[in-house]
C-alpha positions as protocol buffer text, in pm:
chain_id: "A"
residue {
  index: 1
  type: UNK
  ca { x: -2165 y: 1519 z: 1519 }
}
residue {
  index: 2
  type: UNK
  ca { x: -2014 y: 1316 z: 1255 }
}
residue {
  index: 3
  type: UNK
  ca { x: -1924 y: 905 z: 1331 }
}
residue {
  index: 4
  type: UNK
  ca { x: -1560 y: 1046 z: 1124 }
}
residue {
  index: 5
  type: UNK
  ca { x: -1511 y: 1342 z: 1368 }
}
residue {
  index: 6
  type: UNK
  ca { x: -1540 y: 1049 z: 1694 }
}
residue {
  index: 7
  type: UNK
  ca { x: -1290 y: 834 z: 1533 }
}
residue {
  index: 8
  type: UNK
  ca { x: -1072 y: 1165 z: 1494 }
}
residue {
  index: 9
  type: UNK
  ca { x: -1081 y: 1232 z: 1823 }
}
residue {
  index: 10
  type: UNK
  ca { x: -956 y: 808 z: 1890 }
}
residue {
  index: 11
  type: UNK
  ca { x: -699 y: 861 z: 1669 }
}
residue {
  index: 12
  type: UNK
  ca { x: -572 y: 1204 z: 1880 }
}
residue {
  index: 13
  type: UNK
  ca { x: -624 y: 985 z: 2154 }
}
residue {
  index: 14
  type: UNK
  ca { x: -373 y: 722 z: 1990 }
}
residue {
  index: 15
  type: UNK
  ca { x: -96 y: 950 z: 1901 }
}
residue {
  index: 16
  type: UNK
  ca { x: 207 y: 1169 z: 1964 }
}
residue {
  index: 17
  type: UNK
  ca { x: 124 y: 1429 z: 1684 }
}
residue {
  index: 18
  type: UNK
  ca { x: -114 y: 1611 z: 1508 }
}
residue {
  index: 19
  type: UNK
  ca { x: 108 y: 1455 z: 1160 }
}
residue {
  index: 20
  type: UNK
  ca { x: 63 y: 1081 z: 1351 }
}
residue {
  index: 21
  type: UNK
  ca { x: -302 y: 1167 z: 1384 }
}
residue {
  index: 22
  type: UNK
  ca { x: -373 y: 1239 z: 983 }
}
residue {
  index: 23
  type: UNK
  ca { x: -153 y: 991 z: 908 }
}
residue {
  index: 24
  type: UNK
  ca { x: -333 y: 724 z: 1051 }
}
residue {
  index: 25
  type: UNK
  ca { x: -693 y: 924 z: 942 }
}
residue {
  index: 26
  type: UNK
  ca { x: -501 y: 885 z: 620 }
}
residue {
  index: 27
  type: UNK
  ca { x: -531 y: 1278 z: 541 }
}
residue {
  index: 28
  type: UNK
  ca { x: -292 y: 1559 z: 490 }
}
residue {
  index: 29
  type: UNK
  ca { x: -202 y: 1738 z: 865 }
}
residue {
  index: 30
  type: UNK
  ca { x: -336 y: 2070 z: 738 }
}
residue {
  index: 31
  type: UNK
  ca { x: -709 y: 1912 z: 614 }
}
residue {
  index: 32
  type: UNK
  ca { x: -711 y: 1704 z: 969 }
}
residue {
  index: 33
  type: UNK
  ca { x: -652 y: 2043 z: 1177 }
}
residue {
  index: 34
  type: UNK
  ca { x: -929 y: 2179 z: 995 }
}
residue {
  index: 35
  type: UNK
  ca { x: -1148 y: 1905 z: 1092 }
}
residue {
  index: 36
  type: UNK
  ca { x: -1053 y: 1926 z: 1448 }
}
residue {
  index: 37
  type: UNK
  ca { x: -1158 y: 2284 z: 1462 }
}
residue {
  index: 38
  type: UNK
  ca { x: -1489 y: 2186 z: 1281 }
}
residue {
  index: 39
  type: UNK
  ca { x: -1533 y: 1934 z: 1590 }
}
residue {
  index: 40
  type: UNK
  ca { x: -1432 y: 2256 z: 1855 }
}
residue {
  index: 41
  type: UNK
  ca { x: -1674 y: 2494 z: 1657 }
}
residue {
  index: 42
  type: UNK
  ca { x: -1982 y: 2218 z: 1700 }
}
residue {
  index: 43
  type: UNK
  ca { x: -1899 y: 2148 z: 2029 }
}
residue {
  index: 44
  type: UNK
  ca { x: -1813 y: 2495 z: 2134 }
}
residue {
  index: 45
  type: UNK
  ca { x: -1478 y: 2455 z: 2341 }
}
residue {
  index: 46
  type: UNK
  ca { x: -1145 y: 2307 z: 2232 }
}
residue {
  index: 47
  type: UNK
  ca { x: -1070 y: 1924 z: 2285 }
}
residue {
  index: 48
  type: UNK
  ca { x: -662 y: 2005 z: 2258 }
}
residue {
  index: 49
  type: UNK
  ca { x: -467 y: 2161 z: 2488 }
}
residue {
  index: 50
  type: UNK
  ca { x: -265 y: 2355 z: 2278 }
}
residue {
  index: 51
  type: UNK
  ca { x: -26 y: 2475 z: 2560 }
}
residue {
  index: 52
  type: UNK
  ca { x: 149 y: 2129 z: 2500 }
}
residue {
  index: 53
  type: UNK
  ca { x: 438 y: 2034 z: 2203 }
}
residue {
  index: 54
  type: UNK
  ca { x: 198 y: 1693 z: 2184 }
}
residue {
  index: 55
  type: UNK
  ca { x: -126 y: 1611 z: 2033 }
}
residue {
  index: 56
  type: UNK
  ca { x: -227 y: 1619 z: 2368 }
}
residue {
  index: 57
  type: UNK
  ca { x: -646 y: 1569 z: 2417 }
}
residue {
  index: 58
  type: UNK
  ca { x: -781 y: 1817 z: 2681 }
}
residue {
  index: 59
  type: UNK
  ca { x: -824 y: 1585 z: 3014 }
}
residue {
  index: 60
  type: UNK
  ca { x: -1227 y: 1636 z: 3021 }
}
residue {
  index: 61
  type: UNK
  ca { x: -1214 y: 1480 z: 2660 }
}
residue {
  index: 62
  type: UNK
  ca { x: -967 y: 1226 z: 2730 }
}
residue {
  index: 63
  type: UNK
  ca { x: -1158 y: 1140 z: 2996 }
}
residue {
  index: 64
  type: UNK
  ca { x: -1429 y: 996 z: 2729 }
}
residue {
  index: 65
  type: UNK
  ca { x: -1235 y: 842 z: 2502 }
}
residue {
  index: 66
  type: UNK
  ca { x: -1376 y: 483 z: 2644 }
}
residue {
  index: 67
  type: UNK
  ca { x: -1732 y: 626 z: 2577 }
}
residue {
  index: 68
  type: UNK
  ca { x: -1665 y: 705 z: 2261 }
}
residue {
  index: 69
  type: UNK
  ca { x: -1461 y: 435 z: 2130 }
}
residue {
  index: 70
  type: UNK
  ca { x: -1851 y: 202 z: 2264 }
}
residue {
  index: 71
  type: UNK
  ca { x: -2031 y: 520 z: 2081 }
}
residue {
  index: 72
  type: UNK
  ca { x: -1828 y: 463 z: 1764 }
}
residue {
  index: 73
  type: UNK
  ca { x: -1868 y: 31 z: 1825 }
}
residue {
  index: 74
  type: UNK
  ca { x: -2246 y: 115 z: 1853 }
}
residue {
  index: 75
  type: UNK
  ca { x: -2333 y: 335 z: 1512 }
}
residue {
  index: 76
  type: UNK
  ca { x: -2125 y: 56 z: 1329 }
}
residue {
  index: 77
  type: UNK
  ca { x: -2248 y: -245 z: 1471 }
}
residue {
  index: 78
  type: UNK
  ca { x: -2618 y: -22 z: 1383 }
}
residue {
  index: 79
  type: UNK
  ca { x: -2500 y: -21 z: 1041 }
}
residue {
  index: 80
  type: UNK
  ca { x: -2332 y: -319 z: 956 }
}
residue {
  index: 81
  type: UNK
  ca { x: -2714 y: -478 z: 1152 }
}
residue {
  index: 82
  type: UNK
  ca { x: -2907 y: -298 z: 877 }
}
residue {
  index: 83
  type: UNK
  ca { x: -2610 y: -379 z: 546 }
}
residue {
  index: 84
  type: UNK
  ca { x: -2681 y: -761 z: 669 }
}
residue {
  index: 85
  type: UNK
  ca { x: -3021 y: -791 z: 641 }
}
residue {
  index: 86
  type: UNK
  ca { x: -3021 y: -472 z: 292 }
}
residue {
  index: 87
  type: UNK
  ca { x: -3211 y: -694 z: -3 }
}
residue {
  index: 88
  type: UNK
  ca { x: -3011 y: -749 z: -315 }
}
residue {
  index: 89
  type: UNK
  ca { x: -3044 y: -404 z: -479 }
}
residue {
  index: 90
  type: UNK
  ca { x: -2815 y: -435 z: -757 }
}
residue {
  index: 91
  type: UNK
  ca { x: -2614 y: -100 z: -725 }
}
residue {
  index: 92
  type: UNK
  ca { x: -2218 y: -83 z: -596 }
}
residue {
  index: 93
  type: UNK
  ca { x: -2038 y: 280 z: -511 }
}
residue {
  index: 94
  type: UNK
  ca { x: -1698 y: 237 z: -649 }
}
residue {
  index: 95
  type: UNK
  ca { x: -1420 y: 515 z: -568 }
}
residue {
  index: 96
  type: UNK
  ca { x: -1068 y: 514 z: -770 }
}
residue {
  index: 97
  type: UNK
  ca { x: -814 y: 760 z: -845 }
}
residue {
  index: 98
  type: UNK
  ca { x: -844 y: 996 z: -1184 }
}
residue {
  index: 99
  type: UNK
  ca { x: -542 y: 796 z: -1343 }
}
residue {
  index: 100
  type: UNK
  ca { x: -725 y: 481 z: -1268 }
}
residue {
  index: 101
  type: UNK
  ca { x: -1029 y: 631 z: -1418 }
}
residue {
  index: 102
  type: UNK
  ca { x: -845 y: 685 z: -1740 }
}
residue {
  index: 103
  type: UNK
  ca { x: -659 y: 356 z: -1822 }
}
residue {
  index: 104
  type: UNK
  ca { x: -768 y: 47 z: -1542 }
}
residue {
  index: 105
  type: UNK
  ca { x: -1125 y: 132 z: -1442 }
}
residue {
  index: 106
  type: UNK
  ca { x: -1272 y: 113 z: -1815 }
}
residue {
  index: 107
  type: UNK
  ca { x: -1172 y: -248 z: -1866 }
}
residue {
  index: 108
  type: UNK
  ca { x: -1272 y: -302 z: -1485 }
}
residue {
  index: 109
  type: UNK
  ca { x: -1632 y: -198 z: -1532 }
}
residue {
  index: 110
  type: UNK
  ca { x: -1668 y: -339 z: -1875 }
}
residue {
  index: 111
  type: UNK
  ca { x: -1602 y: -719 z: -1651 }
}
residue {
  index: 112
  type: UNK
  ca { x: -1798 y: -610 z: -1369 }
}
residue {
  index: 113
  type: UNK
  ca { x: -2072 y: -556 z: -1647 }
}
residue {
  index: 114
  type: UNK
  ca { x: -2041 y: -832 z: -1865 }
}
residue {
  index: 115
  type: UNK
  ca { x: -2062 y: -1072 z: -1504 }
}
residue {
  index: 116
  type: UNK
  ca { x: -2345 y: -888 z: -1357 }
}
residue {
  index: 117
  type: UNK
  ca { x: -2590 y: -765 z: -1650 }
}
residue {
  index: 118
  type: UNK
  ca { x: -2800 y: -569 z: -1382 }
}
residue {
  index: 119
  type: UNK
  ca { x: -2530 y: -405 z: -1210 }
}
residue {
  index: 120
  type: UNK
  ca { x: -2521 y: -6 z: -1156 }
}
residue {
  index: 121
  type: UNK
  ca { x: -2228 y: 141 z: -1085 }
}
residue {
  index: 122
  type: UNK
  ca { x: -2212 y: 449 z: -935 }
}
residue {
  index: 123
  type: UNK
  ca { x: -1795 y: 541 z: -987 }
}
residue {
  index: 124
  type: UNK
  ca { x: -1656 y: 848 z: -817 }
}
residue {
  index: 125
  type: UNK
  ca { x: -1295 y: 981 z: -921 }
}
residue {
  index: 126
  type: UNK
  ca { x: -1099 y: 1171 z: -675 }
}
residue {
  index: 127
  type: UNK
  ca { x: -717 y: 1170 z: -473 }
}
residue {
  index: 128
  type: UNK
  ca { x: -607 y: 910 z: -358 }
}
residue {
  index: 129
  type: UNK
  ca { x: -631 y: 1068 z: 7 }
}
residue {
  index: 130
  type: UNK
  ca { x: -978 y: 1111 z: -93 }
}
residue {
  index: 131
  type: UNK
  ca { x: -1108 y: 805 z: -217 }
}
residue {
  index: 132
  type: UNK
  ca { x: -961 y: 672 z: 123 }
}
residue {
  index: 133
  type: UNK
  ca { x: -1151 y: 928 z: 327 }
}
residue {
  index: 134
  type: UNK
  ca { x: -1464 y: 793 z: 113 }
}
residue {
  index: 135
  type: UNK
  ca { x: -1428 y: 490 z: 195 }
}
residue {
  index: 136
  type: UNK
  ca { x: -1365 y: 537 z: 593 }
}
residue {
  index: 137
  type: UNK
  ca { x: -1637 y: 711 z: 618 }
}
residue {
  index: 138
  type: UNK
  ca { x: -1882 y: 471 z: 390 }
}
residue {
  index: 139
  type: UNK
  ca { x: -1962 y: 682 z: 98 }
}
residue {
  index: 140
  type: UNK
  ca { x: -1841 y: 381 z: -100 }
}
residue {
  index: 141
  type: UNK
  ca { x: -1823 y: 30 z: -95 }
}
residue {
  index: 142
  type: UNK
  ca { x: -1457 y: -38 z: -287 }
}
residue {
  index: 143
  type: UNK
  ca { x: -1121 y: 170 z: -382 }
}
residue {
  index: 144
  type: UNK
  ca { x: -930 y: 117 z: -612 }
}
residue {
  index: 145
  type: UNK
  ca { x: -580 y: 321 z: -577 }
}
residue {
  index: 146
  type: UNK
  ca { x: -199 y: 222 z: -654 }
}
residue {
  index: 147
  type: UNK
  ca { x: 22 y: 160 z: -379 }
}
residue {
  index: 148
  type: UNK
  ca { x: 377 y: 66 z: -347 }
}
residue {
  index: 149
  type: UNK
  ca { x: 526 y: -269 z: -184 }
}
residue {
  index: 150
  type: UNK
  ca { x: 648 y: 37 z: 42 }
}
residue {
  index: 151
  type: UNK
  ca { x: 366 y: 237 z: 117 }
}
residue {
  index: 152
  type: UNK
  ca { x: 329 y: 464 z: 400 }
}
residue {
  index: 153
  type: UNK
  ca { x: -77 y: 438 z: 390 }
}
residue {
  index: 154
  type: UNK
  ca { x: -96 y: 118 z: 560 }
}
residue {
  index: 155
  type: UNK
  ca { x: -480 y: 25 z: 699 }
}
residue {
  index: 156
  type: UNK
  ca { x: -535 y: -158 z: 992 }
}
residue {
  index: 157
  type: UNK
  ca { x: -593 y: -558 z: 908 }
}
residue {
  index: 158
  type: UNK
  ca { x: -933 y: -606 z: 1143 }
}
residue {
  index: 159
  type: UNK
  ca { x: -1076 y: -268 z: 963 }
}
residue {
  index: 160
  type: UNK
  ca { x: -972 y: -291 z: 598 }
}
residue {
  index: 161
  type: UNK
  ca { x: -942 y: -576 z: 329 }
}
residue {
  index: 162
  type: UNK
  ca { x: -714 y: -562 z: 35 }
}
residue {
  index: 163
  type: UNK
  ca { x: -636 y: -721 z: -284 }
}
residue {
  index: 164
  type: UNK
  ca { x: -388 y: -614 z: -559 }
}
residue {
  index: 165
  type: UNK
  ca { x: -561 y: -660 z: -860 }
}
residue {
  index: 166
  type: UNK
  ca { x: -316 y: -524 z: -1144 }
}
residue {
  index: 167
  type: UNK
  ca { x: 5 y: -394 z: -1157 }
}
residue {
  index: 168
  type: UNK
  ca { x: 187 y: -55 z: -1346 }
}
residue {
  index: 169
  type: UNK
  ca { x: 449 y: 152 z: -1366 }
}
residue {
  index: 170
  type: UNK
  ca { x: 526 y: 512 z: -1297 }
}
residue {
  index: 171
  type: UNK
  ca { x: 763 y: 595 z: -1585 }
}
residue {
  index: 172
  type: UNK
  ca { x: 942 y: 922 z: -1675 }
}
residue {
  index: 173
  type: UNK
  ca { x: 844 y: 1067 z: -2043 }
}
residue {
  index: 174
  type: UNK
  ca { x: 881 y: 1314 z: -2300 }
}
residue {
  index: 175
  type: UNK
  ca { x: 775 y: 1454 z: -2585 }
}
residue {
  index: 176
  type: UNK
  ca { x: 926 y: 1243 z: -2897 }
}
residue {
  index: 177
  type: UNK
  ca { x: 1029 y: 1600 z: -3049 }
}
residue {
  index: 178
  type: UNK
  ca { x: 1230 y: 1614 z: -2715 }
}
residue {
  index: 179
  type: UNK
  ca { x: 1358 y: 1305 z: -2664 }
}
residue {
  index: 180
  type: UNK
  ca { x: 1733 y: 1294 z: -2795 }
}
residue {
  index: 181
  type: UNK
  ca { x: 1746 y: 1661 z: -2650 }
}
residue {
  index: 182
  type: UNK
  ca { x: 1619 y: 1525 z: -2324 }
}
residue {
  index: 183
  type: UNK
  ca { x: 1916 y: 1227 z: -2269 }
}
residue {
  index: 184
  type: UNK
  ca { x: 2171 y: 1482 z: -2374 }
}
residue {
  index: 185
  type: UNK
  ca { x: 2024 y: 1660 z: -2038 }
}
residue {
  index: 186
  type: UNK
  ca { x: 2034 y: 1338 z: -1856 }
}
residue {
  index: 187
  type: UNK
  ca { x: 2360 y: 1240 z: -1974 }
}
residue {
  index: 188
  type: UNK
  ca { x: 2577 y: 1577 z: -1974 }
}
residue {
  index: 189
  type: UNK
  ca { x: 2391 y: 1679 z: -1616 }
}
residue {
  index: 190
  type: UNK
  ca { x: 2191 y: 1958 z: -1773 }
}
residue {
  index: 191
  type: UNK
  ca { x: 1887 y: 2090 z: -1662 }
}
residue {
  index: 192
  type: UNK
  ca { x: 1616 y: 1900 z: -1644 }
}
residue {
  index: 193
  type: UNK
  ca { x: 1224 y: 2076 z: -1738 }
}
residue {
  index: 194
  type: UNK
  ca { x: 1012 y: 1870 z: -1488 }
}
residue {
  index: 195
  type: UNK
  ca { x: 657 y: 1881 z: -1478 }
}
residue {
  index: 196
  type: UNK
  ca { x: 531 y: 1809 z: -1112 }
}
residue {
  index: 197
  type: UNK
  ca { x: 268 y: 1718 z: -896 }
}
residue {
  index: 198
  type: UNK
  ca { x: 194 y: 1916 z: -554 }
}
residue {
  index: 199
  type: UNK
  ca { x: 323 y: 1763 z: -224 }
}
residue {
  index: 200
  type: UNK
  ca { x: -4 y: 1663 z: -95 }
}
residue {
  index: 201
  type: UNK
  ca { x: -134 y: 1433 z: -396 }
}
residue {
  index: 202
  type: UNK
  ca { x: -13 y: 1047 z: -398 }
}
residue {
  index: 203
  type: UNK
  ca { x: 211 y: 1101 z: -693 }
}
residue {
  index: 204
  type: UNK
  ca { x: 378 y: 1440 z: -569 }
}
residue {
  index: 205
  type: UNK
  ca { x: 473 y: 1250 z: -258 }
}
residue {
  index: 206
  type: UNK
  ca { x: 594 y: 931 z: -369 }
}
residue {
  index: 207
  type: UNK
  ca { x: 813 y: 1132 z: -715 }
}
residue {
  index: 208
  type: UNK
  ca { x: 925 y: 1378 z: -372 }
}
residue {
  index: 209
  type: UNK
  ca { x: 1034 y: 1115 z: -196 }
}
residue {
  index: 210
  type: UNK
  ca { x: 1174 y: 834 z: -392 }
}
residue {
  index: 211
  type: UNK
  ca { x: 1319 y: 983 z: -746 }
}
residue {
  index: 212
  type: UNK
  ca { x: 1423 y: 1355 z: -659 }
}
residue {
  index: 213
  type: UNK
  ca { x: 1643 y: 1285 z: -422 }
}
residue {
  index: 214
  type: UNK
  ca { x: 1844 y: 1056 z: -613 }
}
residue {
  index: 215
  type: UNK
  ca { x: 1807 y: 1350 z: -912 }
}
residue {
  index: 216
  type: UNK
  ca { x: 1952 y: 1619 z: -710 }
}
residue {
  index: 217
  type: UNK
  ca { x: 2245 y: 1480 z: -671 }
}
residue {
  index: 218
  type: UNK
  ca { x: 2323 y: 1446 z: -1035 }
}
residue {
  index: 219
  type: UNK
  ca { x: 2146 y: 1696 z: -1235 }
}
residue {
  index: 220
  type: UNK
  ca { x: 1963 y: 2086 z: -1199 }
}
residue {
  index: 221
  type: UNK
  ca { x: 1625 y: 2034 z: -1233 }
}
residue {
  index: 222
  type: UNK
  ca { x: 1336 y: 2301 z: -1237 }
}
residue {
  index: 223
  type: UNK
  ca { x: 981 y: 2325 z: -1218 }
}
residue {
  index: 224
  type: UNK
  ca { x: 811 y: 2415 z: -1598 }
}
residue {
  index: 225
  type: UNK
  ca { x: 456 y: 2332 z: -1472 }
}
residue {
  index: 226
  type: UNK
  ca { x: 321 y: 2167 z: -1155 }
}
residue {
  index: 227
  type: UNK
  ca { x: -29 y: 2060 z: -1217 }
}
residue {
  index: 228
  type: UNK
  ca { x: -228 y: 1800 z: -991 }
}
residue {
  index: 229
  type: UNK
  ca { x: -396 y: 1557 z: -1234 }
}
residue {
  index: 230
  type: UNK
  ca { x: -183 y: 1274 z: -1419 }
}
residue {
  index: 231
  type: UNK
  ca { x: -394 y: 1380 z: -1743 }
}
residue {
  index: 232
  type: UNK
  ca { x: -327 y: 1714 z: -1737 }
}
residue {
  index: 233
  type: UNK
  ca { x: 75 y: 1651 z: -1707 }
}
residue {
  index: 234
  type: UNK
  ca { x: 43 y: 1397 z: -2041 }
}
residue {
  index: 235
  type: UNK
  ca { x: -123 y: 1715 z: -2223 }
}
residue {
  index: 236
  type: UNK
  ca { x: 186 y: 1898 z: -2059 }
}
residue {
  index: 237
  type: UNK
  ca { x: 411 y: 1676 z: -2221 }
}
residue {
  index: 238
  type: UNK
  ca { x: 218 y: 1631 z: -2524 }
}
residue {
  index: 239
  type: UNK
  ca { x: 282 y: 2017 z: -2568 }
}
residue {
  index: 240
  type: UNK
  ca { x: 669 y: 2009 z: -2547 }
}
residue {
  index: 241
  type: UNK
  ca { x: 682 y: 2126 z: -2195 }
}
residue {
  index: 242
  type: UNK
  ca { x: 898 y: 1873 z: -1992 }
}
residue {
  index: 243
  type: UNK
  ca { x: 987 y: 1523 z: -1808 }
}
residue {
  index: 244
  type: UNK
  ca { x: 641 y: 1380 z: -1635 }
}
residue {
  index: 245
  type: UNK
  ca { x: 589 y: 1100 z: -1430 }
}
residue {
  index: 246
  type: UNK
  ca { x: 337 y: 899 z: -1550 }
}
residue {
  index: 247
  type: UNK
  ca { x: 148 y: 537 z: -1531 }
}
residue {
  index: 248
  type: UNK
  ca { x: 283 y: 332 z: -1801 }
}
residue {
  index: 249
  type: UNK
  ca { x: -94 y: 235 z: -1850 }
}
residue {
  index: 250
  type: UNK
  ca { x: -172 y: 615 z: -1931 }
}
residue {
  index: 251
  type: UNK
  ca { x: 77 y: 623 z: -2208 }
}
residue {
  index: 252
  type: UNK
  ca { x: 88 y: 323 z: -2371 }
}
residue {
  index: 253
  type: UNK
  ca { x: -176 y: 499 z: -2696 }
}
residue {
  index: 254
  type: UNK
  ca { x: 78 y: 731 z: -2690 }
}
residue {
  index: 255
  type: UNK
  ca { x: 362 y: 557 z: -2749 }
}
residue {
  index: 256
  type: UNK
  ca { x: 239 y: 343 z: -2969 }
}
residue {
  index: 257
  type: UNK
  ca { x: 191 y: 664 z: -3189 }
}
residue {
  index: 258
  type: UNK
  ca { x: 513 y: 775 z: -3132 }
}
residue {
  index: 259
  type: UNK
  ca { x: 405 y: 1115 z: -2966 }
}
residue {
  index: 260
  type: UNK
  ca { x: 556 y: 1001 z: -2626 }
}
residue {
  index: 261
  type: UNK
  ca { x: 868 y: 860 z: -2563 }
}
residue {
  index: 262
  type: UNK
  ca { x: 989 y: 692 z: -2249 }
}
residue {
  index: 263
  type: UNK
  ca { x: 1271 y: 777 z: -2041 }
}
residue {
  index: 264
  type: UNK
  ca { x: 1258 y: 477 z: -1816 }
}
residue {
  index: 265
  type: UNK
  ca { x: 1613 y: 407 z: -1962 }
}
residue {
  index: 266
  type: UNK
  ca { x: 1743 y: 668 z: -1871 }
}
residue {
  index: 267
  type: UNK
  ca { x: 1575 y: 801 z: -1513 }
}
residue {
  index: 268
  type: UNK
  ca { x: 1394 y: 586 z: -1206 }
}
residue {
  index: 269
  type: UNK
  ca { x: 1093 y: 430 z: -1280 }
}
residue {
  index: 270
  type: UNK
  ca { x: 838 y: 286 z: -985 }
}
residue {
  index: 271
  type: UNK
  ca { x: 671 y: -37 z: -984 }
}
residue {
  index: 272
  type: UNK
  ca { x: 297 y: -5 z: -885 }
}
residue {
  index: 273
  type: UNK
  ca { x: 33 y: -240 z: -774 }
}
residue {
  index: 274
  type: UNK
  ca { x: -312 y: -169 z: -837 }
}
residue {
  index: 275
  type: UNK
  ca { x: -526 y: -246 z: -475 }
}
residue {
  index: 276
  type: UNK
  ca { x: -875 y: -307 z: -461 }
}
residue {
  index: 277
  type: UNK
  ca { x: -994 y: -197 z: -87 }
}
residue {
  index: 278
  type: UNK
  ca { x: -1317 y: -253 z: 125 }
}
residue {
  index: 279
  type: UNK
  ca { x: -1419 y: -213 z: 488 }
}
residue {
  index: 280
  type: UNK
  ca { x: -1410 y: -549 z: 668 }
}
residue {
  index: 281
  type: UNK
  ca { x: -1772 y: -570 z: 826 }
}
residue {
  index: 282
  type: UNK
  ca { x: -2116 y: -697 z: 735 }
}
residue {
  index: 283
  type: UNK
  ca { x: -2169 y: -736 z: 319 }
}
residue {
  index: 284
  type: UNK
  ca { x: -2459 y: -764 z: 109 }
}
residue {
  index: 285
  type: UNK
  ca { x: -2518 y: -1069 z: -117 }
}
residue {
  index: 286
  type: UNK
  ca { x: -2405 y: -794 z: -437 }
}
residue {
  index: 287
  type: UNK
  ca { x: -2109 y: -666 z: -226 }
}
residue {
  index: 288
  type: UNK
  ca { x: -1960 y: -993 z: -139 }
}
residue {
  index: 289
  type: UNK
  ca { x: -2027 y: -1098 z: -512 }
}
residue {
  index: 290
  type: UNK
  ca { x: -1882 y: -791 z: -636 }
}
residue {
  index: 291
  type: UNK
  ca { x: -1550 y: -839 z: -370 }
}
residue {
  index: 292
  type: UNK
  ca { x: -1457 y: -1215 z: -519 }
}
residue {
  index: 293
  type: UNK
  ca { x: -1496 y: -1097 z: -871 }
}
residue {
  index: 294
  type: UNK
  ca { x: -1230 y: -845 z: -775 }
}
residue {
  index: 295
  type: UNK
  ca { x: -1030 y: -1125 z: -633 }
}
residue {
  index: 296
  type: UNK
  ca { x: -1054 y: -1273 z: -889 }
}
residue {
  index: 297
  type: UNK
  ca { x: -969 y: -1030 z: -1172 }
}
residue {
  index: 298
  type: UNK
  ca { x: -661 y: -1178 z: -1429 }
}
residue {
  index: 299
  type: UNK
  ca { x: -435 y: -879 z: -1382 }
}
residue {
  index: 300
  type: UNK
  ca { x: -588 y: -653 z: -1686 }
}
residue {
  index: 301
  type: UNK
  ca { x: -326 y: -395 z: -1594 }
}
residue {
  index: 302
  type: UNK
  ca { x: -35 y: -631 z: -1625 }
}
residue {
  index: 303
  type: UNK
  ca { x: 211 y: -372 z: -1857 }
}
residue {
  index: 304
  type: UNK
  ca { x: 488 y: -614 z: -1840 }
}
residue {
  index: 305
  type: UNK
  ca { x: 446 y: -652 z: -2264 }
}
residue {
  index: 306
  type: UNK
  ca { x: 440 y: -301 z: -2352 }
}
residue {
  index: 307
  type: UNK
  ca { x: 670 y: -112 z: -2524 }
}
């Protein structure tokens, strides 16, 4: 049995719906039903009683739920008993998502090495749903993901800490070859070549639910590509293809060539802030040394000067 799969079965406990449930295990719906019938196959009966509409635990489970909430409280407080008294050992596990990894991180681990000579960083690219899920379940000591001043993933205070650490910019581009052709679309209502994310990434969502809308209304827009890595939609539109969404911070080489041209003018943009995230509980000497150095990072990602 998992520590994760107990504090799935609290958050069931806590909530109306299975979508209320992943949402607050800060995973998709269909990945957290899969998990719950990973916890019925190890346990060999089912813990929901899927005659009800709700998210409804089955009453000799709910029955438990104060055991396991002092099971969960026990394993931690084990933990966080044996991170307090860890020696120095000069290694941090650092999670962040594959955009990060390709414009913010670089700069962030060259500072991280030039304050701590020793360090070694073991970095880990992924999702932003699953650098989260890392990090709940302690695979790594720090996130770093963008979020939005509206976010939907919003962590509980007493079990997460947070710091914005940078800022950027999700940006609509285009080829420069397609650029004039491009604003005639925009401006005339023509069709619109997008290339897209899927629904379940952070980006998909967030371009879903806070610039298509508003495009819908005002121009015909299809699919050319729908790919789920930020670096495979700049090849995309390095090739011709379409309109991505992009971080400014991911583009910036390539407008500066003049291969890339943004459409920020033109189409809604997103303001992003860069969030460094750790578990609030019991640090080592390194971890605490390696959380105020985040704190205290001068906004490398700052994109407010370019073009």
């Amino acid at each position: 049995m998992h520590v994760e799969w107990l504090e799935d079965i609290l958050a069931l406990s806590d909530s109306a719906t299975l979508t209320e449930a992943a949402h607050k295990r800060h995973v998709t719906q269909p990945a957290f039903s899969r998990r719950i019938r990973a916890i019925e196959t190890w346990l060999g009966c089912q813990i929901l009683d899927r005659q009800s509409r709700t998210a409804r635990l089955r009453p000799e489970v709910s029955n438990q739920i104060g055991n396991i909430q002092r099971l969960v409280q026990d394993l931690y407080g084990v933990c966080n008993e044996i991170l307090g008294a860890k020696a120095f050992d000069g290694e941090i596990q650092i999670a962040a998502q594959h955009s990060l990894a390709m414009s913010f991180v670089p700069n962030l681990l060259t500072s991280l090495n030039t304050g701590f000579p020793k360090l070694k960083v073991r970095f880990r690219a992924g999702n932003k749903y699953d650098c989260l899920t890392m990090l709940i379940t302690r695979q790594v000591d720090n996130v770093i993901c963008y979020e939005t001043p509206a976010d939907e993933v919003q962590m509980a205070e007493n079990i997460f800490e947070r710091t914005n650490i940078g800022t950027d910019t999700l940006i609509p581009v285009c080829a420069s070859d397609r650029f004039e052709e491009m604003v005639s679309c925009i401006e005339s209502g023509g069709r619109l070549p997008m290339i897209t994310y899927p629904a379940e990434v952070y980006f998909g969502k967030l371009i879903r639910d806070s610039i298509f809308p508003g495009l819908s209304s005002s121009h015909s827009t299809h699919g050319s590509c729908q790919i789920a890595f930020t670096a495979g939609a700049l090849a995309m539109v390095r090739a011709k293809i379409g309109i991505a969404w992009l971080p400014k911070s991911m583009t910036s080489e390539d407008m500066d060539s003049g291969d890339v041209r943004s459409l920020a003018k033109y189409l809604v943009s997103i303001p992003l802030l860069i969030t460094a995230m750790r578990r609030c509980e019991a640090h080592t000497e390194l971890s605490t040394r390696i959380w105020e150095h985040l704190c205290a990072t001068d906004n490398p990602a700052d994109l407010d000067t370019l073009p």
